[in-house]
N, C-alpha and C positions, 0 to 999 in steps of 0.2 A: 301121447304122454299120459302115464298115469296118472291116478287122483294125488297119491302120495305125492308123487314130485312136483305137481300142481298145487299143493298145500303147502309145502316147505318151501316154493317162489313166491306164492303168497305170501308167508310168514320173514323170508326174506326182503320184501319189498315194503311192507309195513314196518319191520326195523326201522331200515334205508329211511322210509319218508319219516320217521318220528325222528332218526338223530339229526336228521337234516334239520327240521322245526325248533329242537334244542337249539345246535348252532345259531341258527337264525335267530330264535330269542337270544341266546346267548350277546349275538353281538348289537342287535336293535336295541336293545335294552342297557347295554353297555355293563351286564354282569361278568363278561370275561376280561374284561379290560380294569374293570373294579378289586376284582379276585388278582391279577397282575400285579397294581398296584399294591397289594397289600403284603405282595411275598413271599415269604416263609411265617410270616405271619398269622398268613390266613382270614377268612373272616366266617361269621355263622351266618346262617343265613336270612335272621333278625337282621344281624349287622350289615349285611351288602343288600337290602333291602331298601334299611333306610337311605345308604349311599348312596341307591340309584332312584329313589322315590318310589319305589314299586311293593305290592303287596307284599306282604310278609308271609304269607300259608301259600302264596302262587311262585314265589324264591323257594320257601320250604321246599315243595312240589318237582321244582326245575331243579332244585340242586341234588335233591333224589335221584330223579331220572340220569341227570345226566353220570352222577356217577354209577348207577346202573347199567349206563352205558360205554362206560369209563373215557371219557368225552374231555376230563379235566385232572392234572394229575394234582399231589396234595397241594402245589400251592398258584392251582386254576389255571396252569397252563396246559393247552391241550398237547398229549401226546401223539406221536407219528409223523406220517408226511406232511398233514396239512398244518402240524402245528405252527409254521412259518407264518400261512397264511392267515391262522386264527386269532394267532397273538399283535400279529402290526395293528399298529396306533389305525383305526380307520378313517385320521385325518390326511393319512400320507405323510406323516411327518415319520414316521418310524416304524 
């Protein structure tokens, strides 16, 4: 295998483990479930901060990334296949 294609599965797999880390905040934290609630509406990232009790420059930071990784479409639900599984209530109610 060359270097190059050695470097672009590196740079491949570093993606991979950061939007997975996003998700994972995303739902421990209960900022995609907040962003849900709120709709069409929206929220800033002040505002779904204080909803979820969580830092305000570290929501800043997440709501960056994730839409740099387009992870949340405009009103915080995730696009594609997994957005079924991203969006359910993580109580099992829905």
């Amino acid at each position: 295998m060359a270097i190059d294609e050695r470097f672009d599965d590196l740079i491949a797999s570093l993606g991979g483990f950061h939007r997975s880390w996003l998700v994972y905040l995303g739902l421990e934290l209960g900022l995609f479930a907040r962003l849900r609630e709120a709709g069409s509406d929206g929220m800033t990232p002040a505002e779904l901060a204080t909803a979820t009790g969580t830092h305000p420059q570290a929501v800043e930071a997440w709501a960056w990334a994730v839409d740099a990784h387009d992870l949340a479409g405009d009103t915080g639900h995730a696009p594609g296949p997994g957005a079924d599984l991203l969006d359910r209530d993580q109580s099992g109610a829905g």
